[in-house]
N, C-alpha and C positions, 0 to 999 in steps of 0.2 A: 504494500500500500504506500501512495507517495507521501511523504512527512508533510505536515503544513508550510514547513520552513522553504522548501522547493519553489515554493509561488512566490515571495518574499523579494524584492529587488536587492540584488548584490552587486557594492559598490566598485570598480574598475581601478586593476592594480592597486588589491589591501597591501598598506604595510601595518604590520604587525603595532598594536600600542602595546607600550609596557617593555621592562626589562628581559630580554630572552636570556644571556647570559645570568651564570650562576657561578660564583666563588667555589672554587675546587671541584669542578665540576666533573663527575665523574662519566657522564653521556654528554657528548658535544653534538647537536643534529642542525646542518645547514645547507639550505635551497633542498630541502627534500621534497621529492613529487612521488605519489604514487600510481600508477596506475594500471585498472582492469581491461587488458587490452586496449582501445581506442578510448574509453573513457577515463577520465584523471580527475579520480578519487580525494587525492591530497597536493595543494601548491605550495612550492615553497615555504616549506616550513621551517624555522629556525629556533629551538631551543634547548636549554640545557637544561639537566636534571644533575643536584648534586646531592652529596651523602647526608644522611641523616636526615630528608626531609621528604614529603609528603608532596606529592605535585598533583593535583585534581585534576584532569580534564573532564570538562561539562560542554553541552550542546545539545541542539534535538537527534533525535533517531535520523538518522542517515548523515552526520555532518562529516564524518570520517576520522571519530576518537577511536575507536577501535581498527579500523587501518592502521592509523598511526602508531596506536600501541604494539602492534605486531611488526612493526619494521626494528622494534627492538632486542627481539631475537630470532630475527627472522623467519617466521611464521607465515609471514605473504609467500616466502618460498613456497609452500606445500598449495597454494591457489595457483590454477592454471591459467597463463595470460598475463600473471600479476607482473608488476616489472617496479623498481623501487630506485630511484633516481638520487643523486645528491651524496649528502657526506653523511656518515651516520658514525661516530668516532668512541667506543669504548675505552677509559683511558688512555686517548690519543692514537688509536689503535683502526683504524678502519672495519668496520667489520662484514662489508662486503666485499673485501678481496677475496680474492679466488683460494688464496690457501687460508682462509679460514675455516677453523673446525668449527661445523655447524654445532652437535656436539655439545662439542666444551663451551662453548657460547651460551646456548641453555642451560648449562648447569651453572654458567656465573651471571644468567640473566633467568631467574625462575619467574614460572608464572601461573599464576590461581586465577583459573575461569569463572564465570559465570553461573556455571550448575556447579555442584560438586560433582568429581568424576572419580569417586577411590576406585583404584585396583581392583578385581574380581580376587582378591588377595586377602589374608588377614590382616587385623590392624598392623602386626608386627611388621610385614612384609611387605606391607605398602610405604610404610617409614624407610623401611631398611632396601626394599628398590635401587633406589639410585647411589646410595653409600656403593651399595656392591658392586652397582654396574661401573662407578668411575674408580672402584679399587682405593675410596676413601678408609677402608677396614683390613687391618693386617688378619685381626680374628677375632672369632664369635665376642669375646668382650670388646672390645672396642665397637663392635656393633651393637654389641648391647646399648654401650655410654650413649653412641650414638642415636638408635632409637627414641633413649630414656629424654636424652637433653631434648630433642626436635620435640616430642609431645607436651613437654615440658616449657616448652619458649614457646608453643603454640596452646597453653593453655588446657591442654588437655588430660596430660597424667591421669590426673586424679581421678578423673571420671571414665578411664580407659585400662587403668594397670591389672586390675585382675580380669581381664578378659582382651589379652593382648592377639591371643589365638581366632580370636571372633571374626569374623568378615567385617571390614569398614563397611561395607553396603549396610549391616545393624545397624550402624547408629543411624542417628539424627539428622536433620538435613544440617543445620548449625555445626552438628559435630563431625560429620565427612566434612564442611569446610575446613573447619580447623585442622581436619586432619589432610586434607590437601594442603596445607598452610605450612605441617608439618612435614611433610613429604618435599614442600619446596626447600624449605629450610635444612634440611638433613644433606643437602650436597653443599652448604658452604655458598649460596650465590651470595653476589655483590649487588644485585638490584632485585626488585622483587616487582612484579605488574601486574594487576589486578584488572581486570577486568569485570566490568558490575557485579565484585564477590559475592555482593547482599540481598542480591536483585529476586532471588529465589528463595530468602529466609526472611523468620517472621522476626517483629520488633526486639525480642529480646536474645535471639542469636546475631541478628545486627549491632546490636549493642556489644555485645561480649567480642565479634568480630572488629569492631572501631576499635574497641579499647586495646584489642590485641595489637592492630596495625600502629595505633599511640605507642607502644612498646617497642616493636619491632624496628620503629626506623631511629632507634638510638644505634642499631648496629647494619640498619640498610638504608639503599635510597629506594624510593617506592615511589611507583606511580601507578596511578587509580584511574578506572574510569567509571564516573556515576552518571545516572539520570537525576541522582537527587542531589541538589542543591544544597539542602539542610544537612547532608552527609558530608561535601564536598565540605562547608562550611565548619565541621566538627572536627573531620581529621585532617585536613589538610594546612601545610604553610604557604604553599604559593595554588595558583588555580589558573588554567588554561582554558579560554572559553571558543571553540570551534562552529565554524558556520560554514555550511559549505564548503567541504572542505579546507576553508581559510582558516588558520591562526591569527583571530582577529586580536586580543587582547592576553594578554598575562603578565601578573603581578600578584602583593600578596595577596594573599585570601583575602582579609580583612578588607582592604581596599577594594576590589575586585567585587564583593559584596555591598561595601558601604557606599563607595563613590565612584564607581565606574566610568572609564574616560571614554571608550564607547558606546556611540549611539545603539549598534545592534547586540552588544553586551546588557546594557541598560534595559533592553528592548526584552531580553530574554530574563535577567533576572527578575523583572517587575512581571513577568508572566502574560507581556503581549501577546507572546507566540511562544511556543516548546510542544 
């Protein structure tokens, strides 16, 4: 179905309002396009994501936050036709050269979808997944620690340990997230990307999910993508507001909410259109 945003007049040659560069910034993304065969998804987009902060993208359904978030570990790979232009820099590091490890890439750029997806696996062996597959465990205790620590920095232990043999599919919708949560965190990434993690659970697993992501980016950089506004506004420090594929505005949260310097930022936060 077309979004309402579609009908909306878009102003010729956006540049971007707001600061796109980020101090120590750990993703450097510049003149990125993307596009689905003849169509172009994403224009030159320009910004940085750095450690220890929380970066929001908002916009209507079809603006291309979730394109965009998937050219960070290259996940448009796996789309047929898709093609992804520009500079896209992992600690200074290009990461669509040809001899990068796709890989390794995913494991220092994890990412937690949308639905929760655990393993047809038990809880244990969905944790312990990816330790083993990148040879993070010499032997079964250190998979252990492993295990313990990831369910444990995602909130979970407690409500998991004596039933670590169980199928994640058992729990809860709340609790496969977290334990996707945990599963990303158990290889050691460096960025962590979310895509609408909450969008499928109810108020009080959304809750216990924020406050985990409040936790989490004291040791990652994280970038989100919500429909909600009030989410966006809760965990996040800076916030990126996409339109049509443009990166029309980004700066902090706070600002970005209270005083918006664009027109069609303004337009979307006061609930003209979305």
């Amino acid at each position: 179905m077309k979004d309402f945003a579609y009908s909306l007049p878009v102003p010729k040659d956006i540049k971007t309002i707001g600061t796109v560069t980020a101090p120590g910034a750990i993703f450097s993304c510049r003149n990125v396009q993307v596009f689905y065969g003849e169509k172009q998804a994403i224009r030159d987009v320009n910004i940085d994501i750095a450690p220890k902060e929380v970066l929001a993208m908002i916009g209507p359904s079809g603006c291309g936050k979730s394109t965009f978030l998937r050219c960070f570990n290259r996940m448009n790979d796996t789309i047929v036709g898709a093609r992804v232009l520009g500079q896209i820099e992992l600690e200074g590091k290009d990461i669509q050269d040809k001899h990068q490890d796709v890989v390794q890439l995913r494991a220092r750029v994890g990412m937690v979808f949308q639905k929760p997806n655990p393993f047809p696996k038990s809880i244990y062996e969905n944790v312990a997944y990816g330790p083993r597959i990148h040879g993070l465990a010499a032997d079964r205790g250190e998979l252990d620690e492993i295990v313990n620590s990831s369910l444990r920095r995602a909130g979970l232990w407690d409500e998991v340990k004596d039933r670590l043999n169980q199928p994640g599919t058992s729990l809860s919708g709340g609790q496969q997230q977290r334990l996707c949560i945990a599963r990303t965190i158990a290889v050691n990434p460096e960025v962590i990307l979310m895509d609408e993690p909450c969008s499928a659970l109810d108020p009080i697993a959304t809750a216990k999910i924020e406050d985990l992501i409040d936790e989490l980016r004291e040791s990652y950089a994280i970038c989100i993508v919500t429909h909600s506004m009030q989410q966006a506004a809760r965990v996040s420090q800076r916030t990126a507001y996409f339109h049509l594929g443009d990166l029309i505005e980004v700066g902090e949260t706070t600002k970005i909410f209270t005083n918006p310097r664009a027109k069609l930022t303004e337009d979307y936060i006061t609930g003209r259109f979305g």
